[in-house]
C-alpha positions as CSV (number, residue, x, y, z in Angstrom):
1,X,37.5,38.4,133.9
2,X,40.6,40.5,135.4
3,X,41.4,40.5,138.6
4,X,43.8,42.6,140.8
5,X,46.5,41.8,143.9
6,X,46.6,44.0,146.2
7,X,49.1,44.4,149.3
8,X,48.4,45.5,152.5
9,X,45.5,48.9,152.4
10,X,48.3,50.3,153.9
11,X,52.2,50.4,154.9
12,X,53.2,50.0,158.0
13,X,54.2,53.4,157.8
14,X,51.4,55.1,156.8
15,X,52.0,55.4,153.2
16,X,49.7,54.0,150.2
17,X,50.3,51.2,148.8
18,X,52.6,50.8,145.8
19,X,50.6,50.5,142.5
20,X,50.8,46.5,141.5
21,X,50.4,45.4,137.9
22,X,47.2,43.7,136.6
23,X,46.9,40.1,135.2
24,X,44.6,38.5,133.1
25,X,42.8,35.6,133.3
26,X,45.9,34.1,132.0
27,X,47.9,35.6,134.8
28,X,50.1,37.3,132.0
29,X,50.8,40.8,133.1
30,X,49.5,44.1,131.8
31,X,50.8,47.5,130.9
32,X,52.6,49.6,133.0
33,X,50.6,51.8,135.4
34,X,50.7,55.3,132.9
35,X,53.8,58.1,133.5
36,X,52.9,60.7,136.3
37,X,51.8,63.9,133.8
38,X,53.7,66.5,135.8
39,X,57.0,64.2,134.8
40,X,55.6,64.0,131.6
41,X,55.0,68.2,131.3
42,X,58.4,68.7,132.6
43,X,60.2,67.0,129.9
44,X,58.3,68.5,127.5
45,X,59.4,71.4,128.5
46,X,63.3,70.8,128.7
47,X,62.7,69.8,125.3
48,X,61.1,72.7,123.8
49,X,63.7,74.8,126.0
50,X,66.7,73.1,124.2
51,X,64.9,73.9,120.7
52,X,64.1,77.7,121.2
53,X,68.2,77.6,122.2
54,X,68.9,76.2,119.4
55,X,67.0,78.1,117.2
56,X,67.8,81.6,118.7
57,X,71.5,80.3,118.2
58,X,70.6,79.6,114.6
59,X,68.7,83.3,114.6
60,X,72.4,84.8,116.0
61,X,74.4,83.2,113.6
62,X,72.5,84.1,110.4
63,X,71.8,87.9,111.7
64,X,75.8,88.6,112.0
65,X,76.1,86.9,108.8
66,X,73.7,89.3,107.1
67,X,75.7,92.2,109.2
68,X,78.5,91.4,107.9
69,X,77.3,90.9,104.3
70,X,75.4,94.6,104.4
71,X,78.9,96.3,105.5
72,X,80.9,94.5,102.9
73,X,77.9,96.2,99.6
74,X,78.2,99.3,101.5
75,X,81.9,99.2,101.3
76,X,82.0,98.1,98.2
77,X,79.2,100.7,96.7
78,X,81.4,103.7,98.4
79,X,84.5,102.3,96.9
80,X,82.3,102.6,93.8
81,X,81.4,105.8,94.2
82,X,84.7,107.0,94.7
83,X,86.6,105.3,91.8
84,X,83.8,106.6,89.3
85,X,83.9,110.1,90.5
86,X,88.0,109.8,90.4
87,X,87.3,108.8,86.8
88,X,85.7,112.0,85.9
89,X,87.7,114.3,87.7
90,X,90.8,113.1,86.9
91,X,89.5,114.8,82.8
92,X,90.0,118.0,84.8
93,X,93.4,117.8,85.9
94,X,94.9,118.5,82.3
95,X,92.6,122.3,82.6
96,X,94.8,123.1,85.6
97,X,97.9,121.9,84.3
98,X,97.0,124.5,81.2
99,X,96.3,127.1,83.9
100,X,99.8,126.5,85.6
101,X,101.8,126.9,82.5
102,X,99.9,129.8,81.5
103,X,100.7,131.4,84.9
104,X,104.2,130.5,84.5
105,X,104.5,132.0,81.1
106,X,103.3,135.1,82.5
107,X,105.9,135.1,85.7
108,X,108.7,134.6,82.3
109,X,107.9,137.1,80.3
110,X,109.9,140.2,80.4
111,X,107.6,143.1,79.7
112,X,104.5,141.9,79.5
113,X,101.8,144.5,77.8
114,X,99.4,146.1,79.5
115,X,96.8,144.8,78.6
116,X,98.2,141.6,79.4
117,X,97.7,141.8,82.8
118,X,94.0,141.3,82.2
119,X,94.7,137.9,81.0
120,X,96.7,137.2,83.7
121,X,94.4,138.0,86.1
122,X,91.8,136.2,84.2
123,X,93.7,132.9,84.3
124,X,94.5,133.2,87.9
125,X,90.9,133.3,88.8
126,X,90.2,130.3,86.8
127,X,93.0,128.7,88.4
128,X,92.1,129.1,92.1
129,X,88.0,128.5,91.2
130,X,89.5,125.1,89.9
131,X,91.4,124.1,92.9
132,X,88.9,125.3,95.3
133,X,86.0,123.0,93.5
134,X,88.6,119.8,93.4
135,X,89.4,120.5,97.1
136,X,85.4,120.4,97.8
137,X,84.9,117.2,96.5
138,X,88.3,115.9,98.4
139,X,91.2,116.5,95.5
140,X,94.4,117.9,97.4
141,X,97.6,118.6,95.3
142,X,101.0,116.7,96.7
143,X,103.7,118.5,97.5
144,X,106.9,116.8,95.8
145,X,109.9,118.8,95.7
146,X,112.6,118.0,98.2
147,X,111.2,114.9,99.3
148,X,111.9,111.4,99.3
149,X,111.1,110.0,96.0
150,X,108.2,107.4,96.0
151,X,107.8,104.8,93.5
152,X,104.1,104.6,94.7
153,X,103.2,108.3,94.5
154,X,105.9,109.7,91.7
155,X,106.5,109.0,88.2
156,X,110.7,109.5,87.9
157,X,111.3,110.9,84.4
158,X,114.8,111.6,84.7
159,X,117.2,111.8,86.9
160,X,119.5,115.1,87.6
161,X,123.2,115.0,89.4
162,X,122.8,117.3,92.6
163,X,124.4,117.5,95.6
164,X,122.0,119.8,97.2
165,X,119.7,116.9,97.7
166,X,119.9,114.2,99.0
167,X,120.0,110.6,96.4
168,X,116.5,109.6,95.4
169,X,115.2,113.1,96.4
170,X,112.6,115.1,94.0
171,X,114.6,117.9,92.6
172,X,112.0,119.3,90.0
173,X,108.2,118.8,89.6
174,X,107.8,118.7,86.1
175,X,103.8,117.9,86.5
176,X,101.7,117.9,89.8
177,X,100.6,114.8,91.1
178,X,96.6,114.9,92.7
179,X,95.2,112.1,96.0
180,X,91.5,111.9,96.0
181,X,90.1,110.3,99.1
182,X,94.1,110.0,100.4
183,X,93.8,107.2,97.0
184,X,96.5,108.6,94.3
185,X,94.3,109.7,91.5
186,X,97.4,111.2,89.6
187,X,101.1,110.6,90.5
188,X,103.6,113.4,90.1
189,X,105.9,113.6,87.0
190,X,109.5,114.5,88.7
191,X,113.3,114.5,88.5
192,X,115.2,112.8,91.1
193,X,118.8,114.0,92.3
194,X,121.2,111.2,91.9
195,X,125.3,111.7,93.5
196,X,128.3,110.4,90.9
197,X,129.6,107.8,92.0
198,X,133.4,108.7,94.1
199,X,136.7,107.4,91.7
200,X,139.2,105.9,92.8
């Protein structure tokens, strides 16, 4: 048989009682009166609160990664793209050059037939249907001559003593050079002035 102390019914303030433990028999002491549930509820809460944070943190983290990831394929499948359409066009480069010394054996000759002219005429439509379809697709011709050479850009071939221009200028293009995409897909073939050195 259990039995229970109790203090006063009430406070001298008005206020119940404070909850007392129970004894046995034995007069060892029981369990703790249980935790108030609204305590209880409210940690629970602060709890799951923490791991949704966490969680959406997690969420955040992993959806930039995966941003990030997406933009770097896309990069790489247009750079791709570009390089194996560079690849094919670059095979059509040699018809122009063909076209251009055609032309410029025309300009050269003295009295060209007649009949000639048909050819001519011929070739120069060729010529600007080519460049037209490489500029579509984003091929632009460089313009060399009487600019600064560029290791990057120009392939020197010889060099030429000039004073007209100045050192390490392109005198002569000997072959055009092409950018695809503002990427070199063809450098220029040039000469480069050079100054002779001043004697003593």
């Amino acid at each position: 048989m259990t039995w229970r102390k109790y203090k006063n019914p009430a406070e001298p303030d008005g206020t119940d009682p404070a909850p007392v433990e129970e004894e046995n028999q034995d007069g060892a002491e029981a369990v703790a009166a249980p935790v108030d549930p609204v305590v209880q509820l409210q940690a629970d809460l602060n709890a799951a609160k923490s791991e949704v944070a966490e969680w959406q943190d997690r969420f955040l983290r992993k959806a930039a990664e995966f941003e990030n990831y997406r933009k770097r394929v896309e990069k790489e499948k247009l750079d791709s793209i570009t390089l194996a359409k560079g690849s094919v066009l670059v095979e059509f480069l040699p018809v122009i050059d063909a076209c251009e010394r055609a032309l410029k054996s025309f300009s050269e000759a003295q009295s060209p037939a007649a009949g000639m002219q048909q050819y001519v005429e011929g070739v120069q439509l060729l010529y600007r249907q080519l460049l037209d379809t490489m500029g579509r697709v984003g091929v632009v011709a460089m313009e060399t001559e009487g600019k600064p050479f560029d290791p990057h850009m120009h392939e020197a071939l010889s060099r030429e003593e000039n004073l007209e221009f100045e050192e390490n200028t392109v005198v002569r293009e000997l072959r055009r050079g092409y950018l695809f995409k503002d990427k070199l897909l063809r450098p220029a073939q040039v000469i480069v002035a050079f100054h002779p050195v001043a004697k003593d």
